[in-house]
Backbone bond lengths (Angstrom), bond angles and torsions (degrees), N, CA, C in turn:
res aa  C-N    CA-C-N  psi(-1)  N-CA   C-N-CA  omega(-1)  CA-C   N-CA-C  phi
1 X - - - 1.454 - - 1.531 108.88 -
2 X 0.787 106.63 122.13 1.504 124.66 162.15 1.397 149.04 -74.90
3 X 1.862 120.16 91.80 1.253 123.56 -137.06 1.623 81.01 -83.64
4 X 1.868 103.61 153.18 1.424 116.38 178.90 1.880 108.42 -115.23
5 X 1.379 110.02 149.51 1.208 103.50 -164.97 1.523 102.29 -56.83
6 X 1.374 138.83 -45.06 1.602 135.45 -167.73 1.489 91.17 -41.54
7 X 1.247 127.70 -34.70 1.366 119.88 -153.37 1.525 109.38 -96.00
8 X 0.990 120.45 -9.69 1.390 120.44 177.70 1.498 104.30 -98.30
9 X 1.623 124.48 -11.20 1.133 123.85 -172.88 1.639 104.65 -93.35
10 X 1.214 91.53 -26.78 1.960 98.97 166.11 1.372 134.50 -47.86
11 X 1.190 93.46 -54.36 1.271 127.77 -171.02 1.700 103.47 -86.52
12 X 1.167 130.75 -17.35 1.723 135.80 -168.83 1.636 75.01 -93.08
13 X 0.938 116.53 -84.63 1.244 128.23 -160.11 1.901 122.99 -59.54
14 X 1.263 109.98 -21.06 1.599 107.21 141.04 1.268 129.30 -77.77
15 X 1.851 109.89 -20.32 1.479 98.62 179.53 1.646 106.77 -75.46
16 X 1.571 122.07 -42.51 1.710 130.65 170.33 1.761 97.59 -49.46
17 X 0.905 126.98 -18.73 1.790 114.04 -179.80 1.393 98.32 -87.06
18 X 1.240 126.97 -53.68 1.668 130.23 -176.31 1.572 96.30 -58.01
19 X 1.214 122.24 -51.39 1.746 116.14 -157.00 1.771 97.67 -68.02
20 X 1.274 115.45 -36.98 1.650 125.34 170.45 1.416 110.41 -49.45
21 X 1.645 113.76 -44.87 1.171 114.82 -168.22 1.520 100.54 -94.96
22 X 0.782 173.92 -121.03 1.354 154.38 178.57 1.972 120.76 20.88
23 X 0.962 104.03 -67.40 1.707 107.81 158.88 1.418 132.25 -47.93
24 X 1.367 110.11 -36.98 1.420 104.16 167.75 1.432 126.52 -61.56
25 X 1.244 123.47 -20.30 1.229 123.56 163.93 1.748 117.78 -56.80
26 X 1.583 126.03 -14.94 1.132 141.00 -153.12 1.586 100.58 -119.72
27 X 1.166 113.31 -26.66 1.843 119.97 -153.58 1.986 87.84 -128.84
28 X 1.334 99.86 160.96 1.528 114.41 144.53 1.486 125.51 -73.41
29 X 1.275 127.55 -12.07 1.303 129.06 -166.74 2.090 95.26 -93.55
30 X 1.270 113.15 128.11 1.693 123.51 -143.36 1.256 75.33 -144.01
31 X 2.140 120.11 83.79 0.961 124.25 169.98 1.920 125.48 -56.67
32 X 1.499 113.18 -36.10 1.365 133.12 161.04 2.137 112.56 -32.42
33 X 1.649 81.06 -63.82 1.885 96.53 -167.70 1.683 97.32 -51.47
34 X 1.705 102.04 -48.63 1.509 117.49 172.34 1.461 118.90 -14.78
35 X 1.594 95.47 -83.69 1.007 145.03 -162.86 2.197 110.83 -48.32
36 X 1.401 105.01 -45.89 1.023 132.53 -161.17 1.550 91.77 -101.82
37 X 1.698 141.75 -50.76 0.974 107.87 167.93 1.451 132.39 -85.38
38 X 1.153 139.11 3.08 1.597 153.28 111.22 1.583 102.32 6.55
39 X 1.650 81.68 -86.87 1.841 94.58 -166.75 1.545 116.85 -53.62
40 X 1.249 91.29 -36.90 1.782 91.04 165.08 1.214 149.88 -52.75
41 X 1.111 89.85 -33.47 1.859 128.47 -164.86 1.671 93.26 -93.39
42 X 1.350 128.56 -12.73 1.721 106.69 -150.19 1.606 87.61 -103.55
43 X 1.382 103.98 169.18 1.655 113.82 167.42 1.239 99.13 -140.59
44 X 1.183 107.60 159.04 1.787 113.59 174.00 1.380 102.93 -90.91
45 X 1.336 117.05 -11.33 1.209 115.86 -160.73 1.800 120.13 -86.30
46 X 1.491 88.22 -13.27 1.388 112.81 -167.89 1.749 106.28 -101.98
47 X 1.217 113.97 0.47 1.520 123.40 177.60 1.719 117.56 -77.21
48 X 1.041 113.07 103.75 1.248 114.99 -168.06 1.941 130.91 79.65
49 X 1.358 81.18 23.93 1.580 98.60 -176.09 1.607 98.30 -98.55
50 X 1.564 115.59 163.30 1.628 96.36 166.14 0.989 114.67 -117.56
51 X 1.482 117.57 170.77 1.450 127.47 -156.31 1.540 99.39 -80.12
52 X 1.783 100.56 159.67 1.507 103.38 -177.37 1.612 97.46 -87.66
53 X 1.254 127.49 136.53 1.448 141.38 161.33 1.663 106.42 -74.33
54 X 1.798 94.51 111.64 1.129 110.02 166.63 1.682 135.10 -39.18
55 X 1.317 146.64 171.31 1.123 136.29 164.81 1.532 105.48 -80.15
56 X 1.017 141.68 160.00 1.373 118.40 -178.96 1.483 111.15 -105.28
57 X 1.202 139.41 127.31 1.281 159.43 154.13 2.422 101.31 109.94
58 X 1.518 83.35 29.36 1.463 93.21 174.66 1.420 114.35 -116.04
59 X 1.001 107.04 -22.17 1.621 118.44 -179.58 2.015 99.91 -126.23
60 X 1.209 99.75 128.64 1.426 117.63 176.98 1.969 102.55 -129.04
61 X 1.631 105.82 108.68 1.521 122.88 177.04 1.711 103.92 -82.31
62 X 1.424 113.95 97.12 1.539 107.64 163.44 1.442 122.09 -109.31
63 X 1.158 124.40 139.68 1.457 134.00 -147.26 1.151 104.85 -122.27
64 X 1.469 141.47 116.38 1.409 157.23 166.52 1.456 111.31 -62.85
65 X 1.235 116.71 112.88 1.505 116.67 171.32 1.762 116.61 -126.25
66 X 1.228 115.21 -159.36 1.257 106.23 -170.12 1.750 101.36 -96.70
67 X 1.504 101.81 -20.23 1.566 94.62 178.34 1.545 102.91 -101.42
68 X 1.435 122.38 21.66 1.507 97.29 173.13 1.400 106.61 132.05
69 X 0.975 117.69 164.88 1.955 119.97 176.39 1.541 122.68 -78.77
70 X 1.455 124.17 131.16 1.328 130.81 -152.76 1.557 87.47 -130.54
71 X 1.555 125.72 120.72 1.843 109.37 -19.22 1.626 99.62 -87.55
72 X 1.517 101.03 164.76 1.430 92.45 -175.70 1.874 103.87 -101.70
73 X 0.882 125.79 13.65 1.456 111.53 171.95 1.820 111.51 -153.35
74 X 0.836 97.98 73.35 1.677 98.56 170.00 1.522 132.63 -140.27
75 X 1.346 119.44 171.30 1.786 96.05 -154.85 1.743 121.56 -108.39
76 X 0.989 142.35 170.18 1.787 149.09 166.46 1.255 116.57 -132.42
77 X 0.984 122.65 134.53 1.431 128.24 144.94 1.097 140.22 -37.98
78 X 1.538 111.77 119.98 1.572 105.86 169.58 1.443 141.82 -22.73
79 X 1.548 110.78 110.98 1.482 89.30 -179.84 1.484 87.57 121.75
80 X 1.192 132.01 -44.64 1.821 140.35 -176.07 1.505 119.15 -67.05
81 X 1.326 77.85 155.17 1.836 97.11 -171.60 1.684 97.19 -91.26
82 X 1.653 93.29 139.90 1.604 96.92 153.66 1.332 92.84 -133.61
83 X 1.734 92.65 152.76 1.677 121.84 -179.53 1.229 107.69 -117.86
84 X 1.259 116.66 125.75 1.860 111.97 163.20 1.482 101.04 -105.67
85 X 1.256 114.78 149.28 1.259 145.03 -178.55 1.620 120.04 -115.24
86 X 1.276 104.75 67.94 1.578 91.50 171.52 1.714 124.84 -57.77
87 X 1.402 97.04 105.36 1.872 103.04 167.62 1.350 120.01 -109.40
88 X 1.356 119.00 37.26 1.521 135.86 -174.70 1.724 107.53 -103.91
89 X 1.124 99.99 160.11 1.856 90.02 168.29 1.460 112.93 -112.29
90 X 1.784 100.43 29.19 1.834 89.89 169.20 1.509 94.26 -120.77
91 X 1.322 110.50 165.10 1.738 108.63 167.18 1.286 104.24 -66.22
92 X 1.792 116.24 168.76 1.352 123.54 150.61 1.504 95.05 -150.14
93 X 1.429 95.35 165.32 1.702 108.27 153.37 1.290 112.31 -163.23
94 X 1.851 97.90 124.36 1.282 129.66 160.25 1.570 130.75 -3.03
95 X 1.674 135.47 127.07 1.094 96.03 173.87 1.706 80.67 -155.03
96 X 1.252 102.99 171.31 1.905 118.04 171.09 1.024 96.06 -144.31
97 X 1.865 118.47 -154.75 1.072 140.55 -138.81 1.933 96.44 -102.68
98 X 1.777 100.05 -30.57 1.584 110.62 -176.21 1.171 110.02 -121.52
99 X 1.233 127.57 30.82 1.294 111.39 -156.81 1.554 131.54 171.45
100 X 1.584 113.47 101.77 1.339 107.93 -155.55 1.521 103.11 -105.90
101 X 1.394 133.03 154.93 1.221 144.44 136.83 1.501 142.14 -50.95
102 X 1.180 129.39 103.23 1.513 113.96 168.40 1.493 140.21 -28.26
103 X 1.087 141.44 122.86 1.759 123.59 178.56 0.703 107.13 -29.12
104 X 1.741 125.20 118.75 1.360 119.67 123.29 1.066 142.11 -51.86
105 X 1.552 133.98 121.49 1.364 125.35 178.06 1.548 93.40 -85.27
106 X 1.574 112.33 178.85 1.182 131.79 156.91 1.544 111.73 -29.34
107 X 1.487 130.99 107.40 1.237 116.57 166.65 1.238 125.44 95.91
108 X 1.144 109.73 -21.79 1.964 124.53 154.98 1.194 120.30 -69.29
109 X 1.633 110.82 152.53 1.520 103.20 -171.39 1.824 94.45 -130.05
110 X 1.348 95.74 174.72 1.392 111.91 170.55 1.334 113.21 -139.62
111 X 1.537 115.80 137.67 1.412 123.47 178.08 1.857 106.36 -120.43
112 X 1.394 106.17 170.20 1.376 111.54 -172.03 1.666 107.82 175.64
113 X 1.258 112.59 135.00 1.365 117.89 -157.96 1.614 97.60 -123.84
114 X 1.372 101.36 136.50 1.626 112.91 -156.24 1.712 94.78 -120.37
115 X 1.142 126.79 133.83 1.614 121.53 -160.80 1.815 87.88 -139.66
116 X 1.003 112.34 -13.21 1.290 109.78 -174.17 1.722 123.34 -104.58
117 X 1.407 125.37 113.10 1.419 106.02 -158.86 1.799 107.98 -81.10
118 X 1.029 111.04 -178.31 1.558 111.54 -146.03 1.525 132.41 154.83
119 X 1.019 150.09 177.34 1.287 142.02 163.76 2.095 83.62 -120.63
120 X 1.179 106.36 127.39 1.696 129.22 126.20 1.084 128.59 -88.28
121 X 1.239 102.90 141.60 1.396 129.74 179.73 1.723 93.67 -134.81
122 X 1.651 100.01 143.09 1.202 100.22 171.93 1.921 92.73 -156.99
123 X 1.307 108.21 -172.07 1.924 124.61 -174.17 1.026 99.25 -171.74
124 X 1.657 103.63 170.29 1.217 122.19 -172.68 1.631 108.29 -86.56
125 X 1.163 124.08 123.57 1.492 127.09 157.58 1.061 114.81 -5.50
126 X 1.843 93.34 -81.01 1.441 101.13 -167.62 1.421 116.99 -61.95
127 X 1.721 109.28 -46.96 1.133 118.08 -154.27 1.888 109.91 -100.70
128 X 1.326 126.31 87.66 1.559 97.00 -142.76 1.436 96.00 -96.94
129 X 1.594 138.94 -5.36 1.475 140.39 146.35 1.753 102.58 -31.25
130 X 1.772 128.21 -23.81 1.409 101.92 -178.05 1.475 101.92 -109.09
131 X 1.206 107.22 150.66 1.498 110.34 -157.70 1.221 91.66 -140.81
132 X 1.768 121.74 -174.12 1.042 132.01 -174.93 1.978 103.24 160.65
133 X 1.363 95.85 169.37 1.582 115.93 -172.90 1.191 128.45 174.40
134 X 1.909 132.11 136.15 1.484 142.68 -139.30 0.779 82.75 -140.33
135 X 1.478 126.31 -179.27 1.448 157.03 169.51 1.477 117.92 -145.24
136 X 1.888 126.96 113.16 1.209 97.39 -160.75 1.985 74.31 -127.36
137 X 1.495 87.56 131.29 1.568 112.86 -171.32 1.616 110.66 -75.38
């Protein structure tokens, strides 16, 4: 009998789901929580569609990692949205001087619209070694 590649890709890739699921008991990374907000989040509808182009200096994309916020200091305009993007496999949530964030799990985001110009500074709750700061003109 003759094994076919679909089938070895089945099987690779249920055995990496079991080894995930087994490990999370060991790690912060909670392949399940993963897994479920992924599946949640997806549309078919949105597959091969294109992305909406931001306004520029109205929307600021900041990205949660394990070493820290990407980028951590750059500026928006009054009136603009910022998004954090947790792409880490631990939770965090956001915080400043007014103003806290919900947990992020793995893969959740947070938005928040800044109308007031200023320098922010904000960190992670949990994690307060990660830091970061914008300027919205």
């Amino acid at each position: 009998m003759k094994i076919k590649k679909y089938q070895i890709i089945i099987v690779f890739v249920a055995a990496v789901f079991v080894l995930f699921f087994i490990m999370q008991d060991f790690t912060n990374f909670k392949i399940v929580k993963f897994a479920k907000n992924f599946i949640g989040n997806f549309r078919l509808s949105n597959l091969g569609a294109p992305l909406p182009t931001p306004i520029p200096g109205k929307q600021l994309n900041i990205f949660i990692r394990e070493n820290g916020f990407i980028p951590n200091n750059t500026e928006l305009e009054a009136g603009g949205r910022v998004t954090w993007y947790n792409e880490d496999a631990r939770s965090h949530s956001i915080a400043s001087e007014n103003w806290v964030s919900p947990v992020l799990e793995p893969g959740e985001i947070f938005s928040k619209i800044f109308d007031q110009p200023g320098i922010y500074k904000y960190h992670d709750a949990t994690y307060p070694d990660l830091t970061g700061e914008f300027t919205v003109r």
